[in-house]
C-alpha positions, 0 to 999 in steps of 0.5 A: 603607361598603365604597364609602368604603374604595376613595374612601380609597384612590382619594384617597391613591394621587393624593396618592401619585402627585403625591408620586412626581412630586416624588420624579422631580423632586428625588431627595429621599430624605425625599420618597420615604419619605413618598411610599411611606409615603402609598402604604402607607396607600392599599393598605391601605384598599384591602385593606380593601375587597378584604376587604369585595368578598370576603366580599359576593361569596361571600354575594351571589354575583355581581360587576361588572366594577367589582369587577374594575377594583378589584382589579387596580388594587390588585395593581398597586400591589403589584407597584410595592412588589414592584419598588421593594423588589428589589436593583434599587431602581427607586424612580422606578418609581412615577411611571410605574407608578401612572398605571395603578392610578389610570386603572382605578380612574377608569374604575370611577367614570366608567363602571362605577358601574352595570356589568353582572353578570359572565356568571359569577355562578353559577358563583363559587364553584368551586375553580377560580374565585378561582385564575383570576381572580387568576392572571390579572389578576396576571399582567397586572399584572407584565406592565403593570409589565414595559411600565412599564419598558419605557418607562423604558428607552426614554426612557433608552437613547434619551437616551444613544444622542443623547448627550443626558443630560438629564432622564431620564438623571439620574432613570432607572435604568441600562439594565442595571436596567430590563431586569432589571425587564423580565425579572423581569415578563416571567417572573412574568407569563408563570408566572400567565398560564400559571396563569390559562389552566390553571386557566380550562379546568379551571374550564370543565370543572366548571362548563360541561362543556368546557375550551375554548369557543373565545370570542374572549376565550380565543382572544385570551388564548391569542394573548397567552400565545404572544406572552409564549412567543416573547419568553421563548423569544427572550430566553432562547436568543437573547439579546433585550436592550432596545429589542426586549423593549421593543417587545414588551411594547409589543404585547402590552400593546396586545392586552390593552388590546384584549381587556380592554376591547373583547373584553369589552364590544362582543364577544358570547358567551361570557366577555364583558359584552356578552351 
């Protein structure tokens, strides 16, 4: 039954995606609003399995990393509403961000049917635990939506500084829009991020007896918070704009794919799949 909820969602967020491409292509107000609205019915769907996940894995008390792909794909989609509601209105947001939510949901079909318990089974039911975990993967959610717009704001400026206005100039958001939605994700990321890494090392304390381990996994999440940190810091007291924030959300995105998916399956030890 559980399995049939995320399915429910899986088909919706297609049909949402193909809606939001139509909405790219039209502007048509009227598909945007039951484009959203099929969005709605997914994410809700997919609540339902949420629900479902939580209270099996608190009388079960063990996970897969399928489990895992499944929630950030949900809270990814509720960044977009979190976005697309903002007095910036980056409606368009949608084309580019829910390739994202739909890759990880994939991934859980293709490759993850029969995923490896988490290394951290019998210690969920810590304090400290579902903090972590949601911190983190929400974290990585705002700043995949910070890549997103990103990469709209790419498209954008590269088309206006060719005086080339064609597709993207007229479907896009301003400049100005893009980079407030970078900015905006860049500091909520960076607030869970912080979050996720304080609450991960007092979980350790309860469960292992340390706050740190030293595994490649925490090690490189640590890289990527200083990343996040030096952007903040050059945004802030040196007045980074546009392509350069583009860029580095770029990076940071790149060294998160790497420890999300290599770190965690062909790295052995600790905070990993591939014991």
């Amino acid at each position: 039954m559980k399995s049939l909820f995320l399915d429910l969602a899986f088909f919706i967020y297609l049909v949402s995606w193909i809606g939001f491409i139509f909405y790219f292509k039209t502007l048509d107000r009227k598909a945007l609003q039951i484009t959203q609205g099929v969005l709605l019915a997914g994410a809700l769907f997919h609540f339902i399995y949420v629900l479902l996940f939580i209270k099996e894995l608190y009388e079960v008390n063990y996970f897969t990393f399928r489990e895992i792909l499944s929630l950030f794909s949900f809270l990814l989609v509720m960044t977009y509403f979190y976005f697309s509601f903002s007095r910036d209105k980056a409606y368009t947001l949608g084309t580019f961000l829910m390739p994202l939510p739909l890759f990880f949901l994939l991934l859980s079909y293709l490759y993850f049917r029969e995923a490896p318990l988490s290394p951290f089974s019998p210690y969920i039911k810590s304090f400290w635990f579902p903090i972590h975990v949601i911190s983190s993967l929400l974290s990585h959610a705002f700043l995949l939506t910070g890549l997103s717009s990103s990469v709209m704001y790419l498209l954008q400026e590269r088309e206006i500084k060719r005086k080339h206005f064609g597709h993207f100039f007229r479907k896009l958001p301003p400049l100005n829009s893009l980079e407030r939605i970078s900015e905006r994700a860049l500091y909520q990321g960076f607030f869970f991020l912080t979050i996720g890494l304080l609450s991960g090392a007092l979980w350790s304390e309860s469960a292992f007896g340390d706050y740190w381990r030293w595994s490649a996994k925490e090690v490189i999440s640590l890289s990527l918070w200083l990343i996040y940190a030096g952007m903040l810091h050059q945004r802030i007291l040196i007045g980074w704009r546009g392509k350069r924030l583009a860029y580095m959300f770029i990076l940071g995105s790149s060294l998160w794919f790497f420890t999300f998916f290599v770190v965690n399956f062909y790295f052995k030890g600790f905070h990993t799949y591939g014991n």
